[in-house]
C-alpha positions in Angstrom: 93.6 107.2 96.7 93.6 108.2 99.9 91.3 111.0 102.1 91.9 114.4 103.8 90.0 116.9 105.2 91.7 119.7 105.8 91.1 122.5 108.2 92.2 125.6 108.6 93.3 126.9 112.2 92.7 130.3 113.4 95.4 132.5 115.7 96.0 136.0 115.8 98.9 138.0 114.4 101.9 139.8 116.7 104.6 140.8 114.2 105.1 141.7 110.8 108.6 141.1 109.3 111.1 143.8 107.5 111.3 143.8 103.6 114.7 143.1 101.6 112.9 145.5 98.9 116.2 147.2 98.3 118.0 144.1 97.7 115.4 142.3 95.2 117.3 139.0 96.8 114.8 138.2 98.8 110.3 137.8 99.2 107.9 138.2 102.2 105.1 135.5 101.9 101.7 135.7 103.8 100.1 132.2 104.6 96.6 131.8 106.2 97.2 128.3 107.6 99.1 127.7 110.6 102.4 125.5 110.8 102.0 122.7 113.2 105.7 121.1 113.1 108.4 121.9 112.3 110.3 118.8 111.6 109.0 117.3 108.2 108.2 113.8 109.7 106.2 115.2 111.7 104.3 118.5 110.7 101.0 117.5 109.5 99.4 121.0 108.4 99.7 121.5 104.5 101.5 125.3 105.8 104.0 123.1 107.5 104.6 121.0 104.2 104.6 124.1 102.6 107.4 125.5 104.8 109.4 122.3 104.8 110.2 122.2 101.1 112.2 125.1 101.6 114.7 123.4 104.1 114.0 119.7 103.1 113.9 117.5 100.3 111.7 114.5 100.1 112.9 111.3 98.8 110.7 111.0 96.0 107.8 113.6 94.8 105.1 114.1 91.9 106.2 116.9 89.7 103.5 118.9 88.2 102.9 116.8 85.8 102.1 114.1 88.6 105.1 112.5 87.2 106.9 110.8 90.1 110.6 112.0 90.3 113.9 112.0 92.3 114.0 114.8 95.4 117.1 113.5 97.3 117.2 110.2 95.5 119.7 109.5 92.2 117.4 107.6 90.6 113.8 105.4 90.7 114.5 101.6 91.0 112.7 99.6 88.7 111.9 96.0 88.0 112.9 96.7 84.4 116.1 97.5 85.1 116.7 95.2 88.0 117.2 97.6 90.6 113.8 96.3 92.1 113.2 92.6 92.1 110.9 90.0 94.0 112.9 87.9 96.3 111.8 84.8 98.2 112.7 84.0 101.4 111.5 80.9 103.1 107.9 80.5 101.3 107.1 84.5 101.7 107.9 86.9 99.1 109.3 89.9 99.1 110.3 93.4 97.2 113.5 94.9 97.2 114.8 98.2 95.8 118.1 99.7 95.4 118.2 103.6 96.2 121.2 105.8 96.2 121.5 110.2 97.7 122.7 112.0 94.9 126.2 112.9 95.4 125.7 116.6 95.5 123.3 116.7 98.2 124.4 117.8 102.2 123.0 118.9 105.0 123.9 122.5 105.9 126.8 121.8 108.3 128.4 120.1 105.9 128.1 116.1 106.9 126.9 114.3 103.8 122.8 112.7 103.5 123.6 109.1 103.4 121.6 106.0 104.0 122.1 105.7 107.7 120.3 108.9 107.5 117.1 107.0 106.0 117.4 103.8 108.4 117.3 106.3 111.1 114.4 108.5 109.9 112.6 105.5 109.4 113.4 103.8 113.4 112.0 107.3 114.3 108.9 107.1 112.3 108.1 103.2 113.0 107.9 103.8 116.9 104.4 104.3 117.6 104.0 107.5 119.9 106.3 108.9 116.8 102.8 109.2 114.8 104.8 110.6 111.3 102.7 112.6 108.9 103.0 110.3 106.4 102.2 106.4 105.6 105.0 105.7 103.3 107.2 104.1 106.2 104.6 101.8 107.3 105.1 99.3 104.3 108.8 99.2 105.1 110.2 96.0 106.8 114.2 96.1 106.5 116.8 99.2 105.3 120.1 97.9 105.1 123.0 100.5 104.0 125.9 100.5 102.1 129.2 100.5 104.6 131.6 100.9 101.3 129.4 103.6 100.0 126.2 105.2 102.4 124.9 107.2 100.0 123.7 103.6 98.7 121.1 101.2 100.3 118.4 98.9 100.0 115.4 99.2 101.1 113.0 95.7 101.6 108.6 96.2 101.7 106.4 94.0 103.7 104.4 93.8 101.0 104.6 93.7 97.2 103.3 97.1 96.3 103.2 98.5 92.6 103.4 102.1 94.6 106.5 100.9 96.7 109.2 103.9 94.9 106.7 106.4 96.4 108.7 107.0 99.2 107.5 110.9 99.3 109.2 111.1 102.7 111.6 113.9 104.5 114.9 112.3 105.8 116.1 113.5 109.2 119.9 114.0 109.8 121.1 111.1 112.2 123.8 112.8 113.6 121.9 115.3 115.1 118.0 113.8 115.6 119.7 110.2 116.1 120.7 110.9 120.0 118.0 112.9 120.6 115.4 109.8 119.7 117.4 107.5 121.9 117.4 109.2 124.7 113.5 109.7 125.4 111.7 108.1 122.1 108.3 108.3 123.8 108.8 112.3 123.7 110.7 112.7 120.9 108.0 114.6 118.8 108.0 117.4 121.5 112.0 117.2 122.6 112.8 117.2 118.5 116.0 119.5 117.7 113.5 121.2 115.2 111.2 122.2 118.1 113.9 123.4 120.3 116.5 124.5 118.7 115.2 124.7 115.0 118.0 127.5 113.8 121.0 124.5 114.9 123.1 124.1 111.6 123.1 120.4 110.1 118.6 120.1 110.0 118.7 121.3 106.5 119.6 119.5 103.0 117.7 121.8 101.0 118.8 125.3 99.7 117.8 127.4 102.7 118.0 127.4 106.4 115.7 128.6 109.0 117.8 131.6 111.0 114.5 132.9 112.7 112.0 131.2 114.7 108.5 133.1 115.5 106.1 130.4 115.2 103.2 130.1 114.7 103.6 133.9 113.2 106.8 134.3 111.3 109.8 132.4 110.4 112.9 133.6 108.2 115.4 131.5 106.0 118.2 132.2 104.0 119.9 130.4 101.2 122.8 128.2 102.8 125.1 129.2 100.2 124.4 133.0 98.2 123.2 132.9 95.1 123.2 136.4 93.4 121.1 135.2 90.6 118.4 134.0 92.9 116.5 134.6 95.9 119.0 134.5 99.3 116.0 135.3 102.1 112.3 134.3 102.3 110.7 135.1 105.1 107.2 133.0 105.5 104.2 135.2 107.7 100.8 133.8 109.8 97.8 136.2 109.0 94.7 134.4 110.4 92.1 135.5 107.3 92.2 136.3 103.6 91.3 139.8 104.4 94.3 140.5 107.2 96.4 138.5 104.6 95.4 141.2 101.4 95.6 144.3 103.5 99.0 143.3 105.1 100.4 143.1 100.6 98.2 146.5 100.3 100.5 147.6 103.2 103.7 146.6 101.9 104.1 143.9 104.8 104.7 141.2 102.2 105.2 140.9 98.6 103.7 137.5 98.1 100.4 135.2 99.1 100.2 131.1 99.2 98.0 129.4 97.8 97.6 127.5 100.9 94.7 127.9 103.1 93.3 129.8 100.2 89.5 128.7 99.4 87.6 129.7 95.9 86.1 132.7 97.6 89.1 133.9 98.9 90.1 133.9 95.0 86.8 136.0 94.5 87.8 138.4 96.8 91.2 138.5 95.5 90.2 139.2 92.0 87.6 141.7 93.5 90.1 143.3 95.4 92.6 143.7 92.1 89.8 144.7 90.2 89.2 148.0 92.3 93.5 148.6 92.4 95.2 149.6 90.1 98.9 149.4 92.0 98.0 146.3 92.9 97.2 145.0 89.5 100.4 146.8 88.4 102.9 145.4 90.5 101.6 142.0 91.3 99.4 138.7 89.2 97.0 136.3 90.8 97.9 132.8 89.6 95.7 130.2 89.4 95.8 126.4 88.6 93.4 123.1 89.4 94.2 121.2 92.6 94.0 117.5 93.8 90.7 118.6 95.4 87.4 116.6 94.5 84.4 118.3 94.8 81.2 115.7 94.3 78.3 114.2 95.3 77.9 110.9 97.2 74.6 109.0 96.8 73.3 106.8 99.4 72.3 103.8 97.3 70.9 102.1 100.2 67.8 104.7 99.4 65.2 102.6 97.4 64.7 106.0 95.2 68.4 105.9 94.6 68.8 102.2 94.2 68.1 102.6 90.2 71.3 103.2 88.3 68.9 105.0 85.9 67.9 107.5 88.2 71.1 108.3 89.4 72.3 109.0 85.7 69.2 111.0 85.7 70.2 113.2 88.3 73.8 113.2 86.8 72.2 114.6 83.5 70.8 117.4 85.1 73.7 118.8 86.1 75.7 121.4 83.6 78.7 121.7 85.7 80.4 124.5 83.1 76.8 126.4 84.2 77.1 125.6 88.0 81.1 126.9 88.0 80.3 129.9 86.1 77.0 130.6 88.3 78.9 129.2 91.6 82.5 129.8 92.0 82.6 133.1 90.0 86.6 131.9 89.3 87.7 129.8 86.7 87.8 125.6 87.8 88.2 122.7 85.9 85.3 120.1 85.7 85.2 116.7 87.4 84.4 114.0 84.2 85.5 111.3 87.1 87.5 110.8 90.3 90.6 110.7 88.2 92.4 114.2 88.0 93.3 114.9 84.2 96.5 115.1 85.7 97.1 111.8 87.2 99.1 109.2 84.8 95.3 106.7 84.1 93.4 109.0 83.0 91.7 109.4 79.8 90.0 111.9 78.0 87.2 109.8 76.5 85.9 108.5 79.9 83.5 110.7 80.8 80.8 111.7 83.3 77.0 111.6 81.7 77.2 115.1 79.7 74.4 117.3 80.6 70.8 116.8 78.7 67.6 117.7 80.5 65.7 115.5 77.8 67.8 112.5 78.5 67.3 113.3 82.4 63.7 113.0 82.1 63.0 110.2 80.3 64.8 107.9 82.2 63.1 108.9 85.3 60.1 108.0 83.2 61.4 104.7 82.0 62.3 104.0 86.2 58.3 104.6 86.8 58.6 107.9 88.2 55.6 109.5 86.6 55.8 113.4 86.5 52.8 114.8 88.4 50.7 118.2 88.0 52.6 119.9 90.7 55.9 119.4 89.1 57.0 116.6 91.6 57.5 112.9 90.3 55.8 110.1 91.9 55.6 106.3 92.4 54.1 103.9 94.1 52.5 107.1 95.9 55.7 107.7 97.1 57.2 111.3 96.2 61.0 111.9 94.7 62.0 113.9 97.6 65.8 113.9 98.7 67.6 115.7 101.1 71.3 117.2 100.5 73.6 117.4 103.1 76.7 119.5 103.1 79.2 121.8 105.4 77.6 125.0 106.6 80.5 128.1 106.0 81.2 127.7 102.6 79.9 130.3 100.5 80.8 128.3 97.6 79.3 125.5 98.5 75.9 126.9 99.4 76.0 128.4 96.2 76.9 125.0 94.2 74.0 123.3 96.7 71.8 125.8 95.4 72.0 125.5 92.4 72.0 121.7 92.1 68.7 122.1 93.8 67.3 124.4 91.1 68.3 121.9 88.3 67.0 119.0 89.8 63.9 120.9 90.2 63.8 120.8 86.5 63.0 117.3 86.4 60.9 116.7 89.1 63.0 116.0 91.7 62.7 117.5 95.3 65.4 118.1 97.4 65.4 119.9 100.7 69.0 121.3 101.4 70.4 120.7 104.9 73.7 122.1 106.1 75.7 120.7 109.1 78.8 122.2 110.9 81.9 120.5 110.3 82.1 118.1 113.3 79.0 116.9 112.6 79.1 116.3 109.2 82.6 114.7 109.0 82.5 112.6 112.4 78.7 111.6 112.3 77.2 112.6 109.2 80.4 111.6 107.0 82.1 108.8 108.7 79.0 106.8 109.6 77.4 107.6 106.4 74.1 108.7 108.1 73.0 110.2 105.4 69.5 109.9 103.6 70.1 111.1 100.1 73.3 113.5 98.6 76.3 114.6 100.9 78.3 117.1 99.1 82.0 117.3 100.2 85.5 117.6 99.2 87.9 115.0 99.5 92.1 115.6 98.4 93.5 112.8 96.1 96.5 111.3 96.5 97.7 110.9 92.6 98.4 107.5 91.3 97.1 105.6 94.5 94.7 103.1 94.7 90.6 104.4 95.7 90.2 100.8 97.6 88.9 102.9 100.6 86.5 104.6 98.6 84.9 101.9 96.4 85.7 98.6 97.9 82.4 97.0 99.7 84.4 96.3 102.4 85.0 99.6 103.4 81.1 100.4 103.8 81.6 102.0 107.3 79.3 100.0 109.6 79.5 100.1 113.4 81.2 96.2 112.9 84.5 97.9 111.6 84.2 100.7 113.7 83.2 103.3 110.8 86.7 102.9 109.3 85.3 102.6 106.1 85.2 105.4 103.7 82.7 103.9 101.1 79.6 105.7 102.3 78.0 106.0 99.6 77.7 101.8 100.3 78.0 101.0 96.5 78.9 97.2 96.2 80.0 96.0 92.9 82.1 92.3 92.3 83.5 93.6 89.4 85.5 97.3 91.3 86.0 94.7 94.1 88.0 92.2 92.0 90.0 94.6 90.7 90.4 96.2 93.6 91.9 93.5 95.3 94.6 92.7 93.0 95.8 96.5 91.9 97.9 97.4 94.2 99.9 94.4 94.3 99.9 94.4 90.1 103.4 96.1 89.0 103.2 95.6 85.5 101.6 99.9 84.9 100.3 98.6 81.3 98.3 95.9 83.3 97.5 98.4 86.1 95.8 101.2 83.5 93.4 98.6 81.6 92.2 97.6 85.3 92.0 101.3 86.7 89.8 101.5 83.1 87.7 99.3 83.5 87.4 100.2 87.5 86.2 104.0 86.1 83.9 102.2 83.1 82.1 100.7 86.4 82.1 103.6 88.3 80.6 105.8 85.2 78.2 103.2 84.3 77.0 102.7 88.2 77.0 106.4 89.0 77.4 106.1 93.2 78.5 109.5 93.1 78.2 112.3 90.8 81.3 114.4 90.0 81.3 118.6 89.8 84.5 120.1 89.8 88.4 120.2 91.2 88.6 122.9 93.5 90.4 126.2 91.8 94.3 126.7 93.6 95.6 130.6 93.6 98.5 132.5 94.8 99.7 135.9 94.3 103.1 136.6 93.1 104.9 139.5 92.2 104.9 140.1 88.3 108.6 140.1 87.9 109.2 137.1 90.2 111.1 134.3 87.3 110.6 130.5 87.5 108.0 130.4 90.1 104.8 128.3 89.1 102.1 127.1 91.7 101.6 123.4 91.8 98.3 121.3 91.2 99.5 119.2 94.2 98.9 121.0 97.7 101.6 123.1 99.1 104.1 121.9 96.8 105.2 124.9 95.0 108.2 125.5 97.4 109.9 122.5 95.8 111.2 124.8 93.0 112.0 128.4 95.2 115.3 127.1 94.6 115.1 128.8 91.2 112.9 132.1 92.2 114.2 134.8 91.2 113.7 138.7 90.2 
């Protein structure tokens, strides 16, 4: 399970783009978040993800279901059916995997997506000033391809991975990004053909092409080859805020809002917004869905008042997170019962957080020796329970949720002062050193199905010794998470994998180092006769499918 913090980057808007009403062949989409990159090795903004789904296929991706499936691929190797197997090679083992392109799959000038396609995509990624937007390369030590038949080759890992078929990459056509690599691979990421010339025929192996370049305010595509059943033109718009965003679909500028960018109270004010129109609630529907985003608490269990297990589950009792979201968000949001999504393939519905009980909550702050006193405060020792709460200034939402955790734990005698911080602050000192007294309250974006090593391993305490590259700040140390830890990701049997990711959460319920609220709320706004569009729990995937939009 990996981290990342996203943030949005603010521009202002020169041009709005011209309709295809009449045709009903085509959609206008505003977008909030700019697009860094244009090539999809190297765009790292979730609006560039967003916008390279419609040109490019990765190799591998989670459906909706957080199932892992085929983009470009034919098929997932496995070790069941041999097409993945454990070699040895002079002491050291090794993985291998057998991949093959589907056969119907091009890029738009025609030349087919072969392997020599991947080996090259993954020399470009490897070189170091390259700095790709993703880590599935970096586990990668040998591609070898097919000569009889490119579409096939083999791919040989470092390291034996039970993740190693999560190659959620974008290929890059050789025949065109090849020569332009070779020639000055220290600037490639600014001399890229999708940076200079990103219209050129052959970039694309998706359904649509990019024939108009406005970044970082509009860019156009059209469907390689017409489709009258389906949408031919999309036409993707920058607005710098929710509200430009809204009044440019009151104005007929677009027809259609991502989800990305979009935060909970930008979904308030949406819903506000439809609640006051009618047209708008006529011709258009606000869809919403859970995300990938992890809204909790981290403890600092280095505090000698939150060193008891007891009074952390105390605290965790407290809390009635169906309250807080109703009170908080004012949108519908799914509750957090761990760090496992109910999505993702190890989780299970009887492992759950503590459920809320005041009762509960109180006694075992009693039973710890933190006597309730006539002012409402708990003490021991003559020390107070007094805790401060550390979280990002900005956020409406958030000072709301802060707020209201402060009121419950109020109800059992616990004091806590609130304390907000501005980004940098909190997520380069506050954050990342974990210089924090008490709670921090933050997000953080799962990757599905990946190992949380960097979150709960004691190794990964950030300490000035490893340079704060640690992301266990909440400095929980526990032999049992560790042990498993160590030996999951290399574990490829999934049966074997679940009963340790089990017992991993049993730990993590039982230890309480951090307290789980909520995953963040996702919404778009679509048009209400658009067909076979559905927005995604993962971010910024819901292009996948605009293959299949429609009217």
């Amino acid at each position: 399970m990996q981290t990342i913090f996203l943030f949005l980057i603010f521009g202002i808007i020169l041009a709005t783009p011209k309709l295809h009403a009449a045709e009903k062949d085509s959609v206008t989409i505003g977008i909030v978040e700019k697009i860094d990159n244009l090539n999809p090795i190297l765009g790292k903004s979730s609006a560039a993800k967003y916008v390279h789904q419609i040109y490019s296929k990765p190799l591998t991706y989670l459906d909706d279901n957080w199932k892992l499936v085929c983009g470009l691929c034919e098929k997932i190797p496995t070790i069941a059916d041999g097409s993945a197997r454990i070699i040895e090679q002079k002491k050291k083992k090794f993985l291998r995997a057998d991949w093959k392109i589907k056969e119907n799959i091009f890029w738009s000038d025609g030349q087919p997506v072969t392997g020599f396609d991947v080996f090259k995509t993954w020399i470009i990624a490897s070189y170091p000033k390259t700095e790709p937007n993703t880590a599935a390369f970096a586990n990668i030590r040998k591609i070898i391809v097919n000569k009889k038949n490119p579409r096939k080759f083999t791919i040989e890992y470092e390291k034996i991975k039970s993740n190693f078929d999560s190659l959620g990459f974008h290929v890059l056509p050789e025949h065109i990004e090849g020569a332009v690599f070779d020639e000055d691979p220290d600037n490639y990421r600014q001399n890229t053909t999708y940076n200079v010339a990103p219209t050129k025929k052959g970039l694309f192996n998706a359904g649509f092409s990019l024939t108009k370049k406005e970044l970082p305010y509009q860019l156009a595509f059209e469907r390689t080859l017409k489709n009258k059943k389906k949408l031919n033109y999309v036409t993707v718009v920058y607005y710098n805020s929710s509200q430009k965003v809204m009044t440019a679909l009151q104005q007929n500028k677009i027809e259609m809002i991502s989800a990305v960018g979009i935060t909970p109270d930008d979904l308030v004010y949406f819903k506000d917004t439809f609640t006051n129109s009618k047209e708008l609630s006529e011709k258009y529907s606000i869809e919403l869905s859970t995300s990938e985003v992890f809204e909790h608490l981290d403890l600092n269990l280095r505090n000698p008042g939150l060193a008891n297990s007891n009074v952390r589950k105390a605290l965790s009792y407290a809390i009635n997170t169906e309250e807080l979201i109703a009170e908080s968000l004012n949108i519908p949001a799914e509750t957090a019962e761990t760090f496992l999504h109910s999505n993702d393939q190890f989780y299970v519905a009887e492992s759950v957080s503590p459920k809320f009980d005041l009762k509960l909550a109180k006694k075992l702050l009693e039973a710890s020796g933190w006597k309730l006193l006539k002012n409402g405060s708990r003490s021991k020792a003559n020390k107070i329970l007094s805790l401060p709460l550390v979280t990002t200034e900005g956020d409406e939402f958030r000072l709301r949720v802060a707020h209201y955790l402060v009121k419950q734990w109020a109800k059992i005698g616990v004091r806590v002062e609130l304390e907000l911080q501005k980004n940098s602050e909190f997520f380069d000192e506050t954050l990342k050193k974990a210089h924090f007294k008490g709670f921090i309250m933050y997000a953080w974006l799962t990757v599905p199905n990946e190992s949380p090593r960097t979150m709960f391993y004691s190794n990964e305490i950030p300490t000035v010794q490893n340079g704060y590259t640690g992301q266990n700040a909440m400095g929980w140390i526990n032999k049992s998470v560790d042990e498993i830890l160590e030996n999951y990701i290399s574990e490829l049997d999934f049966d074997t994998r679940k009963k340790m990711m089990l017992a991993l959460e049993a730990e993590y319920l039982n230890d309480v180092p951090s307290i789980p609220l909520y995953w963040h709320p996702r919404g778009s706004i679509v048009p209400k006769d658009m067909k076979n569009y559905k927005l995604s729990t993962i971010e910024a995937q819901s292009t996948l499918t605009i293959d299949n939009w429609s009217y």
